[in-house]
N, C-alpha and C positions, 0 to 999 in steps of 0.2 A: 527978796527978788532973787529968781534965780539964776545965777551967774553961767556965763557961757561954756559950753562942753568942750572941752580939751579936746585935743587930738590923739586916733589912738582908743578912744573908750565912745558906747553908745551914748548916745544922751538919755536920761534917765526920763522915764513916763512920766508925764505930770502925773499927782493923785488921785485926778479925775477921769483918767485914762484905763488905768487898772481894771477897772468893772467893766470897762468896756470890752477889754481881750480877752476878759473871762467869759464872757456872754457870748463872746466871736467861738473862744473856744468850746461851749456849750451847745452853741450853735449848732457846728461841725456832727453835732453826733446824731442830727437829724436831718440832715444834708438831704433834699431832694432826690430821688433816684435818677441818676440820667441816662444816657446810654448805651454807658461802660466799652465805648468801642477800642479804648485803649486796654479794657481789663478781661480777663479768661477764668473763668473755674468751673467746674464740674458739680453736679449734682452726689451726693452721698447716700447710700443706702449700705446698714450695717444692723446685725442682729445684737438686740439686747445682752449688753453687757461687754463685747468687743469693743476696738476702737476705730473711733473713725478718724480722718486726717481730712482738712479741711486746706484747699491751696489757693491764693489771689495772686494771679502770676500778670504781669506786664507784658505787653507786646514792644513797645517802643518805649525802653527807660529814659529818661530824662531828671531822675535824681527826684521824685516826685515822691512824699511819705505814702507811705500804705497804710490802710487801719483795717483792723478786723472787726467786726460789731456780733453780737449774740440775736437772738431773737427781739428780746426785750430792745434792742438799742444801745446797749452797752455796750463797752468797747473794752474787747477781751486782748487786744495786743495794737499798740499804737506804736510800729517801726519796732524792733523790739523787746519794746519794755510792755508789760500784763499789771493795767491798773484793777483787773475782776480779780478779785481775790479767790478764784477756783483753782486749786491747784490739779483738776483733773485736766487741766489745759497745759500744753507742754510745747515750746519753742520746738520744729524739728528744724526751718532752714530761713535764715532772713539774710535777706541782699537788697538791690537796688531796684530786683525785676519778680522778687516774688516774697511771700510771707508762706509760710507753710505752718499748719500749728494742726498739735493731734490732741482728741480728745477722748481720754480712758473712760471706761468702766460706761458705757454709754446706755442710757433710761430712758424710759418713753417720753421723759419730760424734757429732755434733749431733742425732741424734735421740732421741726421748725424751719425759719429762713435764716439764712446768714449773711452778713453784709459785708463786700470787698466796699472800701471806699481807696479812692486816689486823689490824692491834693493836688489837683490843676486847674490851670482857670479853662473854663469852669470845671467845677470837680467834679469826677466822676464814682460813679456806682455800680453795683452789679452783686446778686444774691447770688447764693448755691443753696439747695434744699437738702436738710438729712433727714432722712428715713427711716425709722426702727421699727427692725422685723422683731415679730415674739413667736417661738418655735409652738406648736402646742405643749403643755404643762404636764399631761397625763394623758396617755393611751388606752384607751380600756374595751375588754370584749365580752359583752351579755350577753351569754347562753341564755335559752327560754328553758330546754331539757338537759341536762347534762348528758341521759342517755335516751336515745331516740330510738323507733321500730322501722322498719324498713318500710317507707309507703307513707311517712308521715312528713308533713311540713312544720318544718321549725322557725325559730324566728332568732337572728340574732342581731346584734345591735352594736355599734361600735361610736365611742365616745372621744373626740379632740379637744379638748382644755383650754382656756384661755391661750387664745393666741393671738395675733394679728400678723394679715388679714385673716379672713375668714379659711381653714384648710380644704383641701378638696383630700374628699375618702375613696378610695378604690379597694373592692372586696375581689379574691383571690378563693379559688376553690384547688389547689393545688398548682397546675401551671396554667390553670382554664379562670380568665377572668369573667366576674360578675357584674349586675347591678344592681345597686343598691337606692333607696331611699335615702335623700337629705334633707336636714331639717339644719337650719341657722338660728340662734340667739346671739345679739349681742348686749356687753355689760360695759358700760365704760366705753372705754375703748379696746376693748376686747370682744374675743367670740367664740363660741361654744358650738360645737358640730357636731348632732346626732347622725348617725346613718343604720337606716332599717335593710337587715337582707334577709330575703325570705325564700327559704330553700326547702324543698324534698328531696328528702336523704333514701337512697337504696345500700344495699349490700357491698357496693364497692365503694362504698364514702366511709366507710368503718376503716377508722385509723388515719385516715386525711385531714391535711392542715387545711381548716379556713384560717386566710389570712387579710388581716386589716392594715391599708397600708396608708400612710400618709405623703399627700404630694405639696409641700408647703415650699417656699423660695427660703425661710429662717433653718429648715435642717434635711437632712438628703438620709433616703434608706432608714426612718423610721418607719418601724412594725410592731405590729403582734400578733398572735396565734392561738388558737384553739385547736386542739387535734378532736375530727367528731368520733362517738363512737355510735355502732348501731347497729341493733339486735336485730336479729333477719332467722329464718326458718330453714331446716337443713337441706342440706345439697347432697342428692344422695345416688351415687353411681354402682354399679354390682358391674363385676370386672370376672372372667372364665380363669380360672387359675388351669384346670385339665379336663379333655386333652388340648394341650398345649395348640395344634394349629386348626383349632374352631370344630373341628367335624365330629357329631356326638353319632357312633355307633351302637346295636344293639350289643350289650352285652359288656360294654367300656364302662369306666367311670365317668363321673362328673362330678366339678367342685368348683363353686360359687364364689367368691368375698364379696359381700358390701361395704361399700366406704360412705358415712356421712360425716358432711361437714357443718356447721352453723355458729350461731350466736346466740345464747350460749350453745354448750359442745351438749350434741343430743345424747339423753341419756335413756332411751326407751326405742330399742332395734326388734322390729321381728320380720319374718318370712312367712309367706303365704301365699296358695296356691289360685290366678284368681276365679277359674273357671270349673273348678272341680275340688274336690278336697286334698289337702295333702295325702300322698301315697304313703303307707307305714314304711318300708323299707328306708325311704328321705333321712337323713342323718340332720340336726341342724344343732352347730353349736357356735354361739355366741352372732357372730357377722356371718359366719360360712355356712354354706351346705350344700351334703355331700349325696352322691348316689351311686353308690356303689355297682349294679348291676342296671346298666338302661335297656329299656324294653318300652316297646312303641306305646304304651298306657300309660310313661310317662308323658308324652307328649300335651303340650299347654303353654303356660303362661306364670312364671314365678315370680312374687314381686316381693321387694324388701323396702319395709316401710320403718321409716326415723321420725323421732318426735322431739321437741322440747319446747321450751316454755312460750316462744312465738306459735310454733304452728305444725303441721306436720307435712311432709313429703315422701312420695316412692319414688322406686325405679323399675321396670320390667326384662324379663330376660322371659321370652322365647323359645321354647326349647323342640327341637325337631328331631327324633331317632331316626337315623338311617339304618339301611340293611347291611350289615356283615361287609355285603362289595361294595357299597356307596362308593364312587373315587372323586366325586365334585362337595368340595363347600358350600355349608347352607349359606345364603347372604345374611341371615337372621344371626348369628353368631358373627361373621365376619366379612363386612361389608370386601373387601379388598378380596378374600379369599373367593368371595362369589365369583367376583371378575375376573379371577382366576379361572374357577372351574368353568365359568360360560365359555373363554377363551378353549379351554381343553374342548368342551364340547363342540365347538367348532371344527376345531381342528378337525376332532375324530370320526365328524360326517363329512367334511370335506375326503378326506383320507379316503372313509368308507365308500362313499360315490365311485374317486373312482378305482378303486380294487372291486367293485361290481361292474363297472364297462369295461372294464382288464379283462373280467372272468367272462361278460358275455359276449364279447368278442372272440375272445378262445374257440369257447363254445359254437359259437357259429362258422368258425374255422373250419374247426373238426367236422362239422354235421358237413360243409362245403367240401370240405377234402373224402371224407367215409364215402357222400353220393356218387363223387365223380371215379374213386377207384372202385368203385362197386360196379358202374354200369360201365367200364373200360373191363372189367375181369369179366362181367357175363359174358358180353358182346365177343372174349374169345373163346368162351368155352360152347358158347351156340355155334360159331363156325365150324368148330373144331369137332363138333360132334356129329353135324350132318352129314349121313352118308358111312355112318362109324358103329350105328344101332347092330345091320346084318353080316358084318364082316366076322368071318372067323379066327382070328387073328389079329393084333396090334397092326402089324405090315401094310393088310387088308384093307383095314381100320383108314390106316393115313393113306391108301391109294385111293380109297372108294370118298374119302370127307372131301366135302363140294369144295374147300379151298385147293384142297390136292388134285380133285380135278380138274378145276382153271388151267393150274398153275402147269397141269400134266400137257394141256392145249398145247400151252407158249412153249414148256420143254420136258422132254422126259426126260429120266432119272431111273438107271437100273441099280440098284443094289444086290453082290453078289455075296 
């Protein structure tokens, strides 16, 4: 029989007792969930392989144990002492009002619910969820052509690797975004992202990045790149080297360059005349030509034609002789220069207008002023004569003229 407990010491379990605190304790690790009004944690979200940090913090302590539990129900930290033999699980802060515990190197098999439990009557519970991001694995970009024609549709395709969740793809044509086609597979718990873009490439896409870009929450500013290339047919300009300010006179030179450009670089340039045949005198070597003496037969249309393995293109020049005095630009040579000489020839009928009302105003001055001294000089030499025919004598002459008569009325006039 067992003797009374001293003072100072517990009394010891009976034997029958023992199974039963264990059961209590076993109990405990499947505790009801209830609802946790005394307890606080947060949800987790951490990319594979990082670490997450997991906190069961107290609002109102009262000295009350904490326990941490795993998914399974296991109790990863009990106040804190770690009966889960996981050594990716690491003590960061334990007191009275919180457990803090962080968990390295974290797997997708680490995800899941986690359980705050608090020993009060009645005890309380409360999970936090963690969440494993998986970035995608491999980035890849399928060309259809490596090298493409100008005027073709191509097709290109861009591949996200196992990741979770699912990535979202966005295609980039330089700083001009595109759309593309998505397609999802998932494996596992993973998933696999096709994206289809389907483009027509011209001549200014040659040498531009398409870019495949991923927009995932596990990694930030992952890319990749293709630069396109694309064959296109020549560009072909013919440029007046002389005379130098556009105006082709009879009897000047003339000299041409053509410049093409393409993909590839053309290898097959000529000149030709397109409405009549080349003139012999025409000089042509290589891109250039020349003509030494111009004369209105050359007058036409000269074009410089470039080839290469896409295609072929010209360009036309115009050509207009003027006369010796030409002083206005053809606009066929030099659009600007035209504007020019249309402006002079403005002027120079305006100008002309009126130095023509200048001049016939003159004119009708003169004829104005000639009439009136004209018929002022008869009118005295009629007076002056009448009565002047029979006289013998000058003297005679002015006594006998019908003014000198009048005038002889009102007073006479002896001269001695």
């Amino acid at each position: 029989m067992a003797g009374p407990a001293q003072p100072g010491r517990p009394a010891a379990a009976p034997p029958g007792l023992l199974p039963l605190l264990l059961l209590l304790l076993s109990a405990a690790a499947i505790i009801p969930r209830g609802d946790g009004q005394n307890l606080v944690t947060e949800d987790v979200t951490v990319v594979e392989g990082d670490v997450a940090t997991i906190s069961c913090r107290v609002k109102n302590s009262d000295d009350s144990v904490i326990q941490l539990l795993n998914p399974n129900r296991q109790t990863i930290y009990f106040r804190d002492f770690r009966p889960l033999k996981d050594s990716r699980f690491q003590l960061v802060n334990f007191s009275n009002s919180e457990l803090r515990v962080s968990l390295t190197n974290v797997s997708i098999s680490d995800e899941g619910r986690y359980f705050c439990q608090l020993y009060t009557d009645p005890p309380q519970e409360i999970y936090t969820t963690i969440t494993v991001l998986v970035p995608p694995r491999n980035l890849v970009i399928d060309i259809q052509k490596e090298i493409a024609v100008e005027g073709e549709e191509i097709e290109l395709n861009c591949t996200a690797m196992a990741s979770r969740p699912a990535t979202t793809i966005r295609w980039f044509k330089g700083n001009k975004e595109l759309t593309g086609k998505s397609e999802v597979e998932q494996w596992s718990d993973m998933y696999t992202v096709t994206s289809q873009l389907l483009l027509k490439v011209g001549r200014e896409d040659d040498g531009v990045p398409v870019i495949c870009l991923v927009d995932h929450p596990a990694v930030k500013d992952l890319q990749t790149q293709r630069y396109l290339e694309v064959m296109y047919k020549p560009q072909v300009r013919v440029s007046q080297n002389y005379p130098v300010q556009g105006l082709t006179r009879e009897g000047e030179p003339l000299e041409l360059t053509c410049a093409a450009f393409g993909k590839p670089q053309p290898t097959d340039m000529r000149w030709l005349r397109v409405d009549d045949e080349m003139p012999q005198h025409v000089v042509v070597s290589g891109s250039n030509l020349l003509i030494s003496n111009l004369n209105k037969t050359d007058n036409g249309t000269y074009r410089c034609e470039a080839s290469n393995a896409v295609g072929k293109s010209h360009a036309d020049y115009m050509l207009f002789v003027y006369d010796t005095t030409a002083t206005t630009e053809p606009a066929v040579h030099d659009s600007r220069a035209g504007e020019e000489g249309a402006i002079r020839s403005v002027d120079h009928a305006v100008v002309g207008g009126v130095v023509a009302v200048v001049v016939f105003a003159m004119l009708c001055l003169l004829i104005i002023l000639g009439r009136y001294f004209a018929r002022h000089k008869g009118t005295y030499f009629t007076h002056e004569a009448k009565g002047a025919d029979d006289a013998a004598d000058a003297d005679t002459a002015i006594i006998n003229a019908e003014g000198g008569q009048n005038n002889s009325e009102e007073k006479k006039e002896y001269f001695i």
